[in-house]
C-alpha positions as CSV (number, residue, x, y, z in Angstrom):
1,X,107.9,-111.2,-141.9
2,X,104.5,-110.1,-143.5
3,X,101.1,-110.7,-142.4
4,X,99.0,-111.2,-145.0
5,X,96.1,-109.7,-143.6
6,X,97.2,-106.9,-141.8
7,X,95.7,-103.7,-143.2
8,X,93.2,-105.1,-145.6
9,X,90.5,-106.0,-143.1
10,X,90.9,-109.4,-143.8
11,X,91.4,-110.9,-140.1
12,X,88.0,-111.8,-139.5
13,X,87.9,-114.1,-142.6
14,X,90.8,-115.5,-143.0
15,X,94.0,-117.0,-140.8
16,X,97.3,-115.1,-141.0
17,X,99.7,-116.7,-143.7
18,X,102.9,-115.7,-142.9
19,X,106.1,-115.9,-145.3
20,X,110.0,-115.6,-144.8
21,X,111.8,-115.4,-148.1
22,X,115.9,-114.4,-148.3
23,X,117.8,-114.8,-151.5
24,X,120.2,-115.7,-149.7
25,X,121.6,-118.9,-147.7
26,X,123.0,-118.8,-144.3
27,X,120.8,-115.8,-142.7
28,X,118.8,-118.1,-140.6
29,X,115.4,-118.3,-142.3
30,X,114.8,-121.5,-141.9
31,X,115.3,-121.2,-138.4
32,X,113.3,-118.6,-138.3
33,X,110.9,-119.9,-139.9
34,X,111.1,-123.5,-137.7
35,X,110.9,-121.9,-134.6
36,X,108.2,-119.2,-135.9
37,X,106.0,-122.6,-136.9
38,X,106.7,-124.6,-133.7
39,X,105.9,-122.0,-131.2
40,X,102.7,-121.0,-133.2
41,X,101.3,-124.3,-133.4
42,X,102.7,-124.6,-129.3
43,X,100.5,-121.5,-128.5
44,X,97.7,-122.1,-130.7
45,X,97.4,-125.8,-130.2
46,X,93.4,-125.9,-131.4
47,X,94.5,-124.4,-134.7
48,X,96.4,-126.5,-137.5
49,X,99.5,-125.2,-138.3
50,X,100.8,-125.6,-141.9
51,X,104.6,-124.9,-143.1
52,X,104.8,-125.5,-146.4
53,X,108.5,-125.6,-147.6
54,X,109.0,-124.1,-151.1
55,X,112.6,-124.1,-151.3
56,X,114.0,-126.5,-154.0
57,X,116.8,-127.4,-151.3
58,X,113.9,-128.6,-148.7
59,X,115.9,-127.4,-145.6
60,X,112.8,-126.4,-143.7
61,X,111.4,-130.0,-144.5
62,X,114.8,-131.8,-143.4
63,X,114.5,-129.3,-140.4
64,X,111.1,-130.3,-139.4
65,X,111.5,-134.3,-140.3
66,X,114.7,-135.2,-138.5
67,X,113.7,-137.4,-135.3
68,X,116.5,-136.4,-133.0
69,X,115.3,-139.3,-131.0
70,X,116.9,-141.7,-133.1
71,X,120.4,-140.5,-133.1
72,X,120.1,-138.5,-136.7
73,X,120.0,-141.9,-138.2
74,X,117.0,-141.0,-140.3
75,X,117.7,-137.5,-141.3
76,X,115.4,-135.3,-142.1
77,X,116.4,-135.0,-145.7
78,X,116.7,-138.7,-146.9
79,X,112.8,-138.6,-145.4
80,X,112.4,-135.7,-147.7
81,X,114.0,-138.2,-150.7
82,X,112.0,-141.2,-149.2
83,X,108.5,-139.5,-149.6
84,X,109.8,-138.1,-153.5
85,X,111.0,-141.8,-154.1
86,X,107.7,-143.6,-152.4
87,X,105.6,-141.8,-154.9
88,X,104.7,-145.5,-156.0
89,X,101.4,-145.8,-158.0
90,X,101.2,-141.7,-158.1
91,X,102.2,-140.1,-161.0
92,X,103.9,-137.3,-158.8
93,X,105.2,-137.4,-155.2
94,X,103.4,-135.8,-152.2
95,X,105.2,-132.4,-151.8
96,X,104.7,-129.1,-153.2
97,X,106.4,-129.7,-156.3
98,X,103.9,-132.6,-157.1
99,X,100.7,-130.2,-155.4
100,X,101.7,-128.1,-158.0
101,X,101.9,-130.3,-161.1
102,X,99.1,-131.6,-160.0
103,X,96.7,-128.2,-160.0
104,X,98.9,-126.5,-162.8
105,X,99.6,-128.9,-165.5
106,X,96.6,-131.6,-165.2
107,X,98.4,-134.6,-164.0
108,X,95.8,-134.9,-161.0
109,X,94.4,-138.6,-159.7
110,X,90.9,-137.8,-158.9
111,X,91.5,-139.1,-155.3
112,X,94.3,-136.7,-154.6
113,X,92.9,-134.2,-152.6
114,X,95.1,-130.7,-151.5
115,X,94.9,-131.9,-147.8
116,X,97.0,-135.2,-149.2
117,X,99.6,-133.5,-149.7
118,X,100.4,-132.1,-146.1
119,X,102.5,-134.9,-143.6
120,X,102.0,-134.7,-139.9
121,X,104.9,-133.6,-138.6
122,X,105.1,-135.9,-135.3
123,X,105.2,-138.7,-137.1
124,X,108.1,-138.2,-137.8
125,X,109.7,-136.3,-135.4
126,X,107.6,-136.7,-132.2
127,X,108.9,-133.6,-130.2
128,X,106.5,-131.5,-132.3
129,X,103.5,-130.1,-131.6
130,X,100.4,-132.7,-133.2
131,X,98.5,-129.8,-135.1
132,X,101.8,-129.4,-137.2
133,X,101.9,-130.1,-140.7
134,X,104.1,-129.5,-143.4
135,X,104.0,-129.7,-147.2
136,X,107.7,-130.7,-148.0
137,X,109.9,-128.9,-150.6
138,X,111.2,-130.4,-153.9
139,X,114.1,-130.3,-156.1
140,X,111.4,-130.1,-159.2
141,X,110.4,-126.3,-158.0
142,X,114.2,-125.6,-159.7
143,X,112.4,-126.4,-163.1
144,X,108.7,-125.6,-162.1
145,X,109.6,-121.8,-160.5
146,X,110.4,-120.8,-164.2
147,X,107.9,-121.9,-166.2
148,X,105.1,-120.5,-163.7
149,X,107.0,-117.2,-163.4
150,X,106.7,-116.8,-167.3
151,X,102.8,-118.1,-167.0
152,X,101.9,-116.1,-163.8
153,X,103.7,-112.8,-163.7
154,X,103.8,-111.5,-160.3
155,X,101.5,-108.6,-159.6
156,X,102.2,-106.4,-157.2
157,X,99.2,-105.6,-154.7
158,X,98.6,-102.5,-152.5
């Protein structure tokens, strides 16, 4: 887990992002990474809390969605497919694969704003904190992750 701001002087300005990231499946980082949101947004309930999901698979998304209320009848990943589906009059869906066609490849509707894109999490699954919100993964970032990787080169930074 890396704090983006640690070291740089940056706490003052700007929140901590934090990021979990394994190339690998099964080693509990969405877990991680559920529980790591929920109990931030639990101990920091006058902050907004934002989990944005940028795994083609979605698994932090179905995590977050599914409304154990209701018996797992609506799963969080057929929300996931819902929202992708129930794109309607938008050219592109609200999750980070659409956020992202939007800003990098020009397909924006002048009233899509960045916060449009973010669903509040106990809508849908009302156990969680209501300063959570997610930006949901999509299957597109299997085609988007290499054609931005060939236009925007990682850099590493010191």
């Amino acid at each position: 887990m890396a704090d983006s701001t640690q070291g740089r002087g940056l706490a003052q300005e700007y929140p901590p992002v934090y990021g979990f990231w394994t190339n690998d499946s099964g080693t509990g980082t969405t877990a991680l990474a559920f529980h790591m949101v929920t109990t931030y947004a639990k101990l920091f309930p006058e902050k907004a809390v934002i989990a944005i999901d940028l795994r083609p698979q979605c698994t932090l998304s179905a995590t977050i969605l599914t409304n154990t209320q209701q018996s797992l009848r609506d799963p969080g990943d057929q929300v996931v497919e819902q929202m992708r589906a129930a794109a309607g009059n938008q050219q592109v869906p609200k999750t980070i694969g659409g956020y992202i066609t939007t800003q990098r490849y020009g397909v924006l509707d002048e009233a899509m704003m960045p916060a449009d894109y973010l669903i509040k999490c106990n809508e849908y699954n009302p156990h969680l904190p209501p300063n959570m919100w997610l930006t949901s993964g999509d299957p597109s970032l299997d085609i988007l992750a290499p054609r931005l990787s060939t236009q925007y080169p990682f850099v590493e930074v010191h």
